[in-house]
C-alpha positions, 0 to 999 in steps of 0.5 A, a space after each residue: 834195123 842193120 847199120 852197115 859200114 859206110 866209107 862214103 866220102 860225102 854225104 858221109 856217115 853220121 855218128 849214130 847218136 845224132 841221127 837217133 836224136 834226131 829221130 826223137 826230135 823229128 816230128 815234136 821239137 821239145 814239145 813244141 808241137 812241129 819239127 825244127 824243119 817246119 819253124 821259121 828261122 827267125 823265130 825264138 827256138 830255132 836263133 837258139 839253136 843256131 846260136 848254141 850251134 856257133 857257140 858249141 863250134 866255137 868251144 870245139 876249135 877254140 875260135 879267137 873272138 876276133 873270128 866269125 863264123 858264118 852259115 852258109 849254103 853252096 858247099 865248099 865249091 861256091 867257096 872258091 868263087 868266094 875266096 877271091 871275090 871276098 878278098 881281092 877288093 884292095 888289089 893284089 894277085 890269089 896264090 894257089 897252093 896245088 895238090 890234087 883235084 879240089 885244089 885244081 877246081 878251086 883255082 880254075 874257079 877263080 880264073 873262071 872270073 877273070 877279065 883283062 883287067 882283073 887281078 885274078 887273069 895272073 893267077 899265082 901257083 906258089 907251090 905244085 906237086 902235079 908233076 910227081 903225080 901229086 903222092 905228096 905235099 910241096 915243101 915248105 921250102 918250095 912254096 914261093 909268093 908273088 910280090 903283090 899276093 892278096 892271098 895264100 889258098 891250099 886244100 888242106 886234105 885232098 878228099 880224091 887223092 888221099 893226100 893231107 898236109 903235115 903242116 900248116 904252111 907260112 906266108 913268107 912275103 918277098 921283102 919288098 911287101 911289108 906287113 906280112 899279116 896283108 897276106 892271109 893264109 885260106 884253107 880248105 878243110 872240107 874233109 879234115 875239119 874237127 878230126 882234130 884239134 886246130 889253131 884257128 889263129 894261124 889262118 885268115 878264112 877257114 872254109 868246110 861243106 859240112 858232109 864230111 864231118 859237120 853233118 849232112 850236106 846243104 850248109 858249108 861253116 866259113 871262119 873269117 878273120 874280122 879284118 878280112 869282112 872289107 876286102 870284096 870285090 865290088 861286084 860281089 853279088 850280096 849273097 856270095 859276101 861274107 860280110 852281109 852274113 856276119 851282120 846278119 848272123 848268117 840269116 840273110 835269107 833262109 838258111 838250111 835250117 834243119 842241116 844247121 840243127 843237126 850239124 849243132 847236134 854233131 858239134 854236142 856229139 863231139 863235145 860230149 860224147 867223145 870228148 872233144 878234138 883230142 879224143 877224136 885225133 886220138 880215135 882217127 889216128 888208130 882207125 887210119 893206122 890200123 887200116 894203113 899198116 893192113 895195107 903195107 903189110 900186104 903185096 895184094 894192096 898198095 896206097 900212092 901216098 907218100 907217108 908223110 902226106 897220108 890222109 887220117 880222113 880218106 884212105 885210097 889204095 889199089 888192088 895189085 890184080 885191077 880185074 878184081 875191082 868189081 869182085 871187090 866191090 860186089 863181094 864188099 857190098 855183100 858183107 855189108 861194107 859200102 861206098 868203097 868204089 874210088 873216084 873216077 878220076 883214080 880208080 882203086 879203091 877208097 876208104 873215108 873214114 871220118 869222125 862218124 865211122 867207128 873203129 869197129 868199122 875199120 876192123 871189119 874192113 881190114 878182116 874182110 881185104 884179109 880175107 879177100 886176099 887170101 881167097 883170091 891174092 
């Protein structure tokens, strides 16, 4: 059997390991006769791999004691439904930082519920970069709350466009709204989470669909802030509630169990087989720059992303003669590279490169657009 080289932004590659002890463990979970996909989720053996999953995961980020971390189904994009449901119960207006689609969708989501009388009918968009096409981030100086802001939402890493913040943003509050803590900052960080190391602390609610960097998809981890579990909206249906999944070890119902077991075997993979989030910043880093500087160095490629704002996780770039696309791709497939097909809505090309995508991946990449320019550039 051939691994080939997959840059799919989602489901994404997992690291070659996990899958191999998953293969081990499919059919005879440590001798206990049945797969973990055949137990049920109250018994004994599969709350201790939950629970050694959160633990594992709670080492990983260095997740305060005051934060829970919930298992939840729906993806990322059920999340946006959550945000304000989960945090506009004591009034107060959602403010929405806007780079680029995911960002979009999860602002539209929450106009989607308004009513006449709801908060969420005035919307705030503290802070856009649509009008130059979203190449970069807003400035820390151009973002701007309303009085009466509940909360602070941005995609921190927009998967589409290739485009990360290179800072966490603040919640400077207008003077007339005191405390500032009212305010928590709510990120998105569905393609960036453990890429690197991270200061969970300076966030309210922390929310990832695991197929980017967690594992497969079927389950998205949300890391909320104590204090913020008594916010929801009233109407909020039970299953889209944060709290009832914190006060039921995220087992409210049948949770995606086997996508929980193998994310805990990425989150051992993480720990001991890299070494934590700083090797693995460390190994991105040098997959993202070698890939970038291949492109700059090239008139045949290009990427819109102002550098600042680059992506370590998903890398878009063009080809300066659009005709070739589909030889690309095709000639790409053929010498085992996949999944490089940009999304619709931009077109190009689009390389993610996720924890599970190797160096060695990246290299055949780059060898192979060398090759491709000098054949057809």
């Amino acid at each position: 059997m051939t691994r080939l080289h997959n840059f799919c932004a989602g489901p994404a590659a997992m690291p070659t390991a996990v899958l191999e002890r998953a293969r081990e463990e499919l059919l005879d979970y440590q001798g206990r006769g049945l797969s973990v996909m055949e137990m049920s989720h109250r018994s004994p053996t599969f709350e201790a791999i939950a629970a050694k999953a959160e633990q594992d995961l709670r080492e990983l980020l260095a997740i305060p004691d005051n934060y829970r971390v919930l298992f939840m189904q729906g993806g990322a994009t059920m999340q946006f439904a959550c945000v304000p449901l989960n945090l506009l119960g004591n009034g107060g207006t959602p403010n929405y930082l806007d780079t680029g689609i995911w960002s979009t969708k999860a602002i539209k989501e929450a106009q989607h519920l308004a009513t006449v009388d709801s908060p969420l009918a005035n919307a705030h968009i503290a802070g856009s970069t649509r009008d130059s096409g979203y190449v970069h981030v807003p400035r820390p100086d151009e973002v701007s709350l309303s009085d009466d802001a509940a909360y602070l939402h941005y995609c921190h890493n927009e998967t589409i466009g290739g485009l990360a913040y290179d800072y966490v943003p603040e919640v400077r509050v207008p003077e007339v709204r005191v405390p500032e803590a009212d305010v928590p900052l709510v990120c998105d960080m569905s393609s960036s989470i453990l890429s690197t190391p991270l200061d969970v602390s300076r966030y309210g609610v922390i929310y990832a669909g695991a197929q980017k960097n967690i594992g497969p998809a079927g389950i998205t981890v949300v890391i909320v802030r104590d204090d913020l579990l008594d916010r929801a909206m009233p109407q909020t249906p039970s299953l889209l509630g944060w709290k009832v999944y914190a006060d039921n070890d995220s087992m409210i119902n049948t949770p995606p169990t086997y996508a929980w077991y193998l994310a805990g075997l990425v989150f051992e993979w993480l720990k001991h087989d890299i070494g934590g989030l700083a090797e693995m910043e460390a190994i991105n880093r040098r997959k993202c720059e070698a890939l970038y500087a291949a492109i700059d160095s090239s008139d045949f490629y290009a990427n819109p992303i102002e550098p600042a704002n680059r992506s370590i996780m998903n890398v878009p770039f063009t080809l300066a003669d659009e005709s070739l696309n589909a030889t690309f791709l095709d000639e790409a497939e053929s010498a085992g590279l996949l999944n490089l097909k940009g999304h619709r809505s931009v077109g190009g090309m689009r390389a993610s490169l996720y924890n599970a995508v190797s160096e060695a991946d990246v290299q055949a990449l780059i060898t192979f657009m060398q090759d491709f320019e000098r054949r057809r550039g």
